[in-house]
N, C-alpha and C positions, 0 to 999 in steps of 0.2 A: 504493500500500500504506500503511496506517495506522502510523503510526508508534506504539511504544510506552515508554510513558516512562519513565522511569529509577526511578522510587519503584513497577513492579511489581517489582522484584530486592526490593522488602520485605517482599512476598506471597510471593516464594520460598523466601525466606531460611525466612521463620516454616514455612512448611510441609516444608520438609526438614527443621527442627528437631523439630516431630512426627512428622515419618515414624521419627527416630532413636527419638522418647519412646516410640514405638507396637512397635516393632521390637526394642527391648531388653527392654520391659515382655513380649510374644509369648515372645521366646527365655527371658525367666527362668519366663515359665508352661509352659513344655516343657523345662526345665531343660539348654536349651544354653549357660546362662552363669549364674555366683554372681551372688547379691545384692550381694554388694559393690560388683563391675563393674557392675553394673544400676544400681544407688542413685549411683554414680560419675556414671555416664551421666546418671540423671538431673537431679540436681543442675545440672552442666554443662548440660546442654542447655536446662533451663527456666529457669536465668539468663541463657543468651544468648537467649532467648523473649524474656524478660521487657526486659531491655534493647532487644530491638529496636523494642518494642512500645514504649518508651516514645520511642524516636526516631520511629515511626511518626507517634504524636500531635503531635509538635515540629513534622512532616514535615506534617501534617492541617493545624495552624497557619497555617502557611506558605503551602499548598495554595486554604486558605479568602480570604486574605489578598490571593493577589495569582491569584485566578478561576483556580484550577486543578482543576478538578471532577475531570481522572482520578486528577492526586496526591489529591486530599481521599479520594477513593474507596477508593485503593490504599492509603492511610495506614489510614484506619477499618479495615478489614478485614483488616491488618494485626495492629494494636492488639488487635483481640475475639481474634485467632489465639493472641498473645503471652500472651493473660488463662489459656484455656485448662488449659494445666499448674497452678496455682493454685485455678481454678475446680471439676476435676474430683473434686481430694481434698477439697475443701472443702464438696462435697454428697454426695459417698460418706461419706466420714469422719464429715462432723459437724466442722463451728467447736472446739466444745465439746471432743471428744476430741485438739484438738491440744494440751490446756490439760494434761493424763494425763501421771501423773511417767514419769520413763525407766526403766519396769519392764517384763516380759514375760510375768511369770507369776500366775495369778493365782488367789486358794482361799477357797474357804467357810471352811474353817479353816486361818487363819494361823500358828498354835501346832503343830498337830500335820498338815499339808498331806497330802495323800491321795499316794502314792508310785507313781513310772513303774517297770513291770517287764517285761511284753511289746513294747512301744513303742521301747524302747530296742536294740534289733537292728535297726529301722529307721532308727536316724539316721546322720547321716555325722560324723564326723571333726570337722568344721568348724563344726556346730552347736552354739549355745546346748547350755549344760550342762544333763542336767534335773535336777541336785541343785537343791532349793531354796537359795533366797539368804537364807535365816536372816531375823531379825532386822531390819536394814536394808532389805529389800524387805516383809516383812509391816508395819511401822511406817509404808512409805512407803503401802503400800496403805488402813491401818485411818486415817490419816492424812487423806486423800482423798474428800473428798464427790463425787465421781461413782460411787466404791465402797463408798457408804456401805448400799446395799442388799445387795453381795453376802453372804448368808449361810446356813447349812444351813438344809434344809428335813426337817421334822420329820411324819411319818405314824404313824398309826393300821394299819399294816399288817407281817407280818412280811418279814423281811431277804429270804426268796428272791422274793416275789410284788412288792417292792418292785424288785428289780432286776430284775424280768422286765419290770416296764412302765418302768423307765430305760430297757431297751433297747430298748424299741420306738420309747420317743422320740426316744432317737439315730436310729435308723434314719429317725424321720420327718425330721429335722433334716439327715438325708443326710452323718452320719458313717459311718467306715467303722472297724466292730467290730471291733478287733483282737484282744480277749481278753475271753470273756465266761464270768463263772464266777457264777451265782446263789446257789449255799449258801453262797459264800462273803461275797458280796457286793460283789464286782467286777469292772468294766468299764473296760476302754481303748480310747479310740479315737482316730483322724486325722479333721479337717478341712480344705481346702482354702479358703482366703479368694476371694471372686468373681470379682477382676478379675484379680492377678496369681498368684493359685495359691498364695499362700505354706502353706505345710502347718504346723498345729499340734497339738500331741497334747491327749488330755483324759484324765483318769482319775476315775473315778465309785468311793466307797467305801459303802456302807450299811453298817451297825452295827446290831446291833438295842441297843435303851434298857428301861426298868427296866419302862418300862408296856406292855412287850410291843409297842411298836412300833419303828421306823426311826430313825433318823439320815443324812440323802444328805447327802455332801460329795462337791464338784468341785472341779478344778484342772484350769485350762486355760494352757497355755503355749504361746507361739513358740517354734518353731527357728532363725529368724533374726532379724535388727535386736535393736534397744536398746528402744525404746518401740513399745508394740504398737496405739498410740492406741483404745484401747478396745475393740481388737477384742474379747481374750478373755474381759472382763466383760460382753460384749455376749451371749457365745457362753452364757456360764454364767445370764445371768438368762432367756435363752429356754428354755433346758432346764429350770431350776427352775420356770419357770413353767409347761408345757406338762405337766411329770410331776405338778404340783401340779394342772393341772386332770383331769388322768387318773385322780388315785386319787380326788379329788372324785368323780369319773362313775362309779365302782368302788365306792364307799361308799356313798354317796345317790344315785344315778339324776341326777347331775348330767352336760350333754352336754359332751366335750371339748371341742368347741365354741363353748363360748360367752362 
C-alpha cells in the first residue's frame, strides 16, 4: 500500500477551511444564520486559509529542495487553495471597490435623499437604520471619485410615464416592486446581491421640473455591514443608465439596446 505523506493533512486542512467559507456563506443566503456570525466565520476561517497557504509554500521549498515531488505537489495545491478566499472577492468585487469609504447608503441626491416608506415593514430589528446619515455620509460620498458619477437623471417626459418605465426597468434589473405609485412618483424596491443574498432596498423618486419634464433620484442602501464596497453605486448607475436609454427609445426611435 502506498504510503501517504504527511504534507496531504495541508490539502485537508485548506479544504475543510472552505467547506466552512462555502457553508456559512449557503446558511446566511437562506438566512439560517446573521451576518455577523457569517462575517465572524469568515474572517477566521480565511486567515487560517491564508496562513496555511503560506506554510504550504515554506512546505513547497522544502519539498523542491530535498526531491520530494509528492510534498512539492501537496504544498502547490495547497497554497492556490489558501489564495482562494482573497481571490474570489477580488474578481466579484473589483480591486477598486475595496478602496469605497465605510458607507452603505447611497443617492443621486445627497441634500435632500429620496425616503424609505413601504420597505421598512420588511426589515428586522437588527438592520442598518434607513434614516439617512446626514451630512457625514453624503460628504463622504460627494467626497469620493468612484461616486463621482452618481447623479439624477433629468427627462423630457412627464412624472407618471417616467415612473412607469423606472419600473419596468426595475423589473428588468430583477428587483422586486414593493411599492409602486406612478402619479405620485414613487417606487421601492428589494434587491438581493448574487452570491451571498444580502438584501438591499432602493427607492426611486420622480419630481416633475419647470420645463414640464422629470427629475429620477435613487437611493440604494444595505441592510447589513459597514461598507457596501460599491455595490449600491453599482446598482444605481445600471438603473440610470438603462431608464436613460428607454426614454431615449420613447422619444426618438432610439433601440434600448444599444
Amino acid at each position: 500500500m502506498r504510503r501517504v505523506h504527511w504534507s496531504r493533512w495541508l490539502l485537508r486542512v485548506q479544504w475543510g477551511l472552505l467547506g466552512i467559507i462555502v457553508l456559512a456563506g449557503m446558511a446566511l443566503r437562506f438566512g439560517l444564520l446573521r451576518f455577523e456570525l457569517v462575517f465572524m466565520i469568515f474572517t477566521y476561517a480565511g486567515g487560517a486559509a491564508l496562513i496555511v497557504a503560506l506554510v504550504s509554500l515554506l512546505v513547497f521549498v522544502w519539498g523542491s529542495r530535498n526531491h520530494r515531488p509528492q510534498a512539492r505537489s501537496n504544498a502547490l495545491w495547497a497554497a492556490l487553495l489558501g489564495l482562494l478566499p482573497v481571490a474570489v472577492p477580488l474578481i466579484t468585487v473589483g480591486k477598486d471597490n475595496f478602496n469605497a469609504p465605510k458607507i452603505h447608503d447611497i443617492t443621486t441626491d445627497t441634500r435632500n435623499p429620496p425616503a424609505y416608506q413601504a420597505v421598512l415593514d420588511l426589515r428586522k430589528p437588527w438592520d442598518n437604520s434607513a434614516a439617512y446619515g446626514g451630512e457625514p455620509v453624503a460628504s463622504l460620498q460627494r467626497e469620493t471619485d468612484i461616486y463621482s458619477d452618481i447623479y439624477p437623471l433629468h427627462v423630457h417626459m412627464p412624472v407618471a410615464r417616467t415612473t412607469e418605465l423606472a419600473a419596468e426597468v426595475a423589473k428588468k434589473l430583477g428587483w422586486k416592486i414593493v411599492s409602486y405609485e406612478p402619479e405620485k412618483g414613487h417606487i421601492e424596491a428589494t434587491d438581493r446581491t448574487l452570491l451571498l443574498g444580502f438584501t438591499d432596498d432602493i427607492v426611486v423618486r420622480v419630481r416633475p421640473e419647470d420645463d414640464g419634464g422629470s427629475r429620477v433620484d435613487v437611493r440604494s442602501s444595505s441592510r447589513v455591514g459597514v461598507s457596501d464596497l460599491g455595490a449600491n453605486a453599482k446598482r444605481i448607475r445600471e438603473f440610470i443608465e438603462e431608464l436613460h436609454l428607454r426614454v431615449l427609445s420613447e422619444q426618438y426611435g432610439v433601440p434600448s439596446d444599444a
